[in-house]
N, C-alpha and C positions, 0 to 999 in steps of 0.2 A: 604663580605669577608668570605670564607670559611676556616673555623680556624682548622689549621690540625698540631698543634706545643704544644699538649697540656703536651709532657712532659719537657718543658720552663716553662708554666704554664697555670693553667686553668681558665676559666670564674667562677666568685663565684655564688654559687648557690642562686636562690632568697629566697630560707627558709634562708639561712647563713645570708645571707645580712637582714632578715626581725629578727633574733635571734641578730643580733649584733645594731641596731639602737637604740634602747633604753638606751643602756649604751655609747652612742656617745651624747645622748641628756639629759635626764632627770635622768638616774643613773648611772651619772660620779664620781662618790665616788671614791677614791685611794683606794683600796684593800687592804692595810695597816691599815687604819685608822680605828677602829675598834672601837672608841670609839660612832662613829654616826650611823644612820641611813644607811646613804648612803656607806659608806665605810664597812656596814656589809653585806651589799646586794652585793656591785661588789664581796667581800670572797665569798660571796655562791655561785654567778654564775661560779666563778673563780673554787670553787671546786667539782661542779657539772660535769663543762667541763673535769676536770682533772680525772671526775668517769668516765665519761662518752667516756673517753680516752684508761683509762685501761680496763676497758670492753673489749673497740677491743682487746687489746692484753693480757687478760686474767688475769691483772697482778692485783697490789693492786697500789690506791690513791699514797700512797707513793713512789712510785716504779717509778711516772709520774714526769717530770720536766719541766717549760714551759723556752725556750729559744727564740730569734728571728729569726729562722729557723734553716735546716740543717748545713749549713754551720760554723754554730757559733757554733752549738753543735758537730761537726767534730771538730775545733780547739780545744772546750773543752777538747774531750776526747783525742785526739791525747797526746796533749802539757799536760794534766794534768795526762794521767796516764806513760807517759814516765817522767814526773817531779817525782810522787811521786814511782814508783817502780825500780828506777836506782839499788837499793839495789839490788836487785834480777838479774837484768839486759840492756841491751839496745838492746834489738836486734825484728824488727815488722816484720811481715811476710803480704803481701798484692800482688797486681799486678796492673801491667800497662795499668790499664782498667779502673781503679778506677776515681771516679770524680775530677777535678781537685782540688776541698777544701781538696781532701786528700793528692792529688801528691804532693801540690806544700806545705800545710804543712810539710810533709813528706822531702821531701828538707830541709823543713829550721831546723828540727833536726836534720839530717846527720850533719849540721853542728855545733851540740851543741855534738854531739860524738852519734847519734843512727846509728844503723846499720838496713838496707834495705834491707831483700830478695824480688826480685821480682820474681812472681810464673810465667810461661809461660801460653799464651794461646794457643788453638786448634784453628783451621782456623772455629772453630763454636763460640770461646770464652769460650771457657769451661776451667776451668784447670783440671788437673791431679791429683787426690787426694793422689795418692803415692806420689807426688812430695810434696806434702803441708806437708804431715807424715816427708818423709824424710829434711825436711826442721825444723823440732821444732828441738830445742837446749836449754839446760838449762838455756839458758841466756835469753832465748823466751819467752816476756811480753804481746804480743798481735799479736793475728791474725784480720787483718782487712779487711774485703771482702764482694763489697758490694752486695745486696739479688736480684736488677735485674738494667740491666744496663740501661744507661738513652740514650746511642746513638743507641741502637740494642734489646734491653728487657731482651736478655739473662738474665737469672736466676741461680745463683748457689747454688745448695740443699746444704742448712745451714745444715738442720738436720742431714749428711753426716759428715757434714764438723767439725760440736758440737761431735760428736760422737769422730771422731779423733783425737781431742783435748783436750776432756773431762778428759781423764787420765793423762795432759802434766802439771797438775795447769798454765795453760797458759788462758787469757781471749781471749773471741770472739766479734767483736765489729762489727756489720753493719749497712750498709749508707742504710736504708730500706725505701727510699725518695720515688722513683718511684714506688715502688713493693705493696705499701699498698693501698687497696680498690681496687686491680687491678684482683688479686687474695687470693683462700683460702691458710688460711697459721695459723696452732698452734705455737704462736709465747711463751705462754706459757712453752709449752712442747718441742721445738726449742733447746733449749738446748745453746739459746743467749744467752748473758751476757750484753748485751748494743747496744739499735741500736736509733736511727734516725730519724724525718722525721721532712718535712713542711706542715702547712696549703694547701698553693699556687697550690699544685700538685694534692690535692683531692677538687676541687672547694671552697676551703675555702678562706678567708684573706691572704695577701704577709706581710712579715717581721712577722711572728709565727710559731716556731715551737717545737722543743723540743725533749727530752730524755724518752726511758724507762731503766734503769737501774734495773737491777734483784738487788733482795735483797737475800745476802747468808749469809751461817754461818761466813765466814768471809769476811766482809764488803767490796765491792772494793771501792778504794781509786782514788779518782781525785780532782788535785789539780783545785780551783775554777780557771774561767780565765779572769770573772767580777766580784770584789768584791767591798762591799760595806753594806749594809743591810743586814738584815736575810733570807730576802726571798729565797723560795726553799729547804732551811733546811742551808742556809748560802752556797751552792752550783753558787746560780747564785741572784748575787745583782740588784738592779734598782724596779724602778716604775712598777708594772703589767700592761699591755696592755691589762685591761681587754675587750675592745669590740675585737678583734681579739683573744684571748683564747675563750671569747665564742663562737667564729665563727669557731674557728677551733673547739671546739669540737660538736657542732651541723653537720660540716662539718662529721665528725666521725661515728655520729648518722646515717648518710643518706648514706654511705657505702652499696651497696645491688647487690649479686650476679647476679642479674635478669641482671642491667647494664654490669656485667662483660661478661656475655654469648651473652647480643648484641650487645657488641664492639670487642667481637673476631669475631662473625661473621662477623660484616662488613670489619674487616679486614682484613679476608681471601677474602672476595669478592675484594675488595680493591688491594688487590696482584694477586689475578689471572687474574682479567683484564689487570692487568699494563704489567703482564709476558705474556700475551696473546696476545697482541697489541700493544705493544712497543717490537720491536725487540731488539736483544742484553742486558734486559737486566736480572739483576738477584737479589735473594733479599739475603743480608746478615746473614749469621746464620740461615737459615733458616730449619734447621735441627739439631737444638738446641731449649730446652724449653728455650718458649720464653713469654713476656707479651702478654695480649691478645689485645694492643690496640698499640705496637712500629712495626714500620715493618721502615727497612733500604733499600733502594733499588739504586743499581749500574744503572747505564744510561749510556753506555759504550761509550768513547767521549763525554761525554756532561759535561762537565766543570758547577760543582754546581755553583760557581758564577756566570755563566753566563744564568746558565735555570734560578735560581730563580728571577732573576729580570723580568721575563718573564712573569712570575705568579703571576700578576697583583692583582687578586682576590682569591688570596690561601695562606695564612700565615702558612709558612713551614719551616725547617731551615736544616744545613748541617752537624748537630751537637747537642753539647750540648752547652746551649746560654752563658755559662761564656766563650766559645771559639769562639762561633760564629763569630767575628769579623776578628780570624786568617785567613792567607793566604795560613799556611801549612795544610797540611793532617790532619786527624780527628786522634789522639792518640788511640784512640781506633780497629778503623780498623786497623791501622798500628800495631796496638801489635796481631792483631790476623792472623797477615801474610800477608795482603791486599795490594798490589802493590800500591805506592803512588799515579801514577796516575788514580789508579780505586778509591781510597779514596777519590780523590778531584771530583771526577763525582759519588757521591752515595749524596742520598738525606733522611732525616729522616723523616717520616708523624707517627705522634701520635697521635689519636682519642683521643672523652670522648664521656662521655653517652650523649652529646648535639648533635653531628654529625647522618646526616640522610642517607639514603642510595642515593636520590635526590643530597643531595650535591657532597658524593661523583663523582656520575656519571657525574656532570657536572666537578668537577677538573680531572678525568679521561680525559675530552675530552682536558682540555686546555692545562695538561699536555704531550698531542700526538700532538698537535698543536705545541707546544712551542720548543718540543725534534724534531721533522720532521722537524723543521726550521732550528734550528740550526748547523742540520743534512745533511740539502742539503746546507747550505751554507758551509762546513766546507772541508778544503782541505785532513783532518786527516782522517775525517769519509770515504772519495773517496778513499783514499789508503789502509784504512783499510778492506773495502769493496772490495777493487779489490784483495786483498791478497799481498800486499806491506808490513804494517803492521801487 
């Protein structure tokens, strides 16, 4: 199987898995219990990971919160900083780009009284940064937008985006799930206020993830949305998952540019073959910074449901995988202008630093196998080729 769906999730790396076995087996102490041996040891790995977290992003120990992935820390902040700042206002400024742990929370406060601008996109996914300016309003609690997208890579300069904000007393809050270990980024200096991520996406453990939350002069407030214990600073309640926090943070440690520069390479190779030998088709956004390892790409007539079952030995998807199942268009092409039926014939391939250039070359070929079948069988593609369609 040639695994090209790595922003679903990725293979864990064998230092991860070799940093997490120990505390699966002989030091399974609760992290709580602090009166023993064991349970003073999983604290220190627990806080090691949590150093060795902020690190990446420049930040302090305390500033780290462990959750069970993006998702759960997306609800967190949503539902708790709209709980706790009504006073101020109800009004989130975001777009229709966003993953769906934000869309479809995002719904369900409309219907507790929030109010929803959605920014537009460019036919690259970009927004408009005037648009985002003229959109703050006194009532405006939070900008949510996330740092690169997970069906296209698109990237939106935070630092841009902090800056225009900066003056508004409004928070920034991003989903910075895909975008981290992918590329460089002062997340520090960013000018964030709260962002995001999982283990799962940087070769780490599934169900670990967590918060960075800046620490300012005046505090930001979120109301918990597991409570129970102390843990976290009384932020997020339950038992520590210690072997998965230390996997994710070992996962952290092993973050290295070197991989980033040779996963863009191969996937520039990766696209200019496909644009080269697959007629018709085209890659989305691609004229937009973008990750170095997402490429979207149109297959004009060729209905994603029906190439990928084709692709027998290529694990790939048409999307992002909390949708992958749907039958409509990808949300995301569709807000960036993308004629529905080109949305349901584009296909998502997401490298990591495990994919060889070998591999690719052979999905390349099964891929022009799979599309040229399709292609001569299909009565769409004949009219569309004789200039009928």
């Amino acid at each position: 199987m040639i695994y090209l769906d790595n922003n679903a999730t990725t293979r864990i790396d064998d230092a991860v898995l070799d940093a997490m076995l120990p505390f699966l087996k002989e030091e399974y102490g609760n992290a709580s219990s602090l009166q023993h041996k064991l349970g003073r040891t999983a604290h220190q790995a627990i806080e090691k990971s949590r150093s060795s977290i902020a690190n990446y992003f420049g930040a302090s120990s305390k500033e780290i919160y462990f959750t069970s992935g993006a998702t759960e820390s997306i609800n967190m902040v949503l539902r708790g900083i709209f709980e706790r700042y009504q006073s101020i206002g109800k009004h989130i400024i975001t777009t229709k780009s966003e993953h769906k742990a934000v869309l479809t929370t995002l719904e369900i406060l409309t219907k507790k009284g929030a109010e929803i601008t959605y920014l537009p996109l460019d036919n690259q996914g970009n927004i408009n940064l005037s648009d985002l300016e003229n959109s703050i309003r006194p009532e405006t609690i939070l900008v949510c937008l996330m740092q690169a997208n997970n069906e296209t890579g698109v990237i939106h300069p935070l630092a841009k985006i902090a800056e225009i904000i900066s003056s508004k007393d409004v928070l920034l809050f991003s989903d910075t799930t895909q975008a981290i270990g992918k590329y460089a980024f002062d997340y520090a200096k960013s000018g964030i206020d709260i962002c995001c991520f999982s283990a799962h996406k940087l070769h780490g453990p599934k169900g670990i993830g967590g918060l960075y939350i800046k620490r300012k002069t005046r505090p930001i407030q979120i109301e918990p949305l597991i409570t129970g214990g102390k843990q976290e600073n009384s932020l997020r309640g339950g038992t520590y998952n210690t072997p998965s926090i230390v996997g994710m943070g070992k996962a952290f440690e092993l973050i290295s540019l070197k991989y980033q520069e040779q996963t863009a390479e191969l996937r520039n190779y990766f696209e200019n073959r496909i644009l080269q030998e697959i007629e018709d088709t085209a890659v989305h956004a691609s004229h937009a910074d973008r990750l170095c390892n997402t490429t979207n790409i149109l297959f004009k007539h060729v209905k994603s449901a029906e190439l990928m079952p084709k692709l027998i030995n290529i694990a790939v998807s048409s999307g992002s995988a909390c949708v992958s199942g749907d039958r409509d268009p990808s949300h995301v092409l569709t807000a960036m202008g993308i004629a529905a039926e080109d949305a349901l014939c584009s296909l998502r391939f997401s490298l990591s630093k495990f994919i060889t250039k070998e591999e690719l070359d052979v999905a390349i070929e099964d891929i022009k196998s799979a599309v040229q079948k399709i292609r001569k069988d299909s009565p769409i593609w004949q009219l569309y080729k004789s200039g009928v369609l």
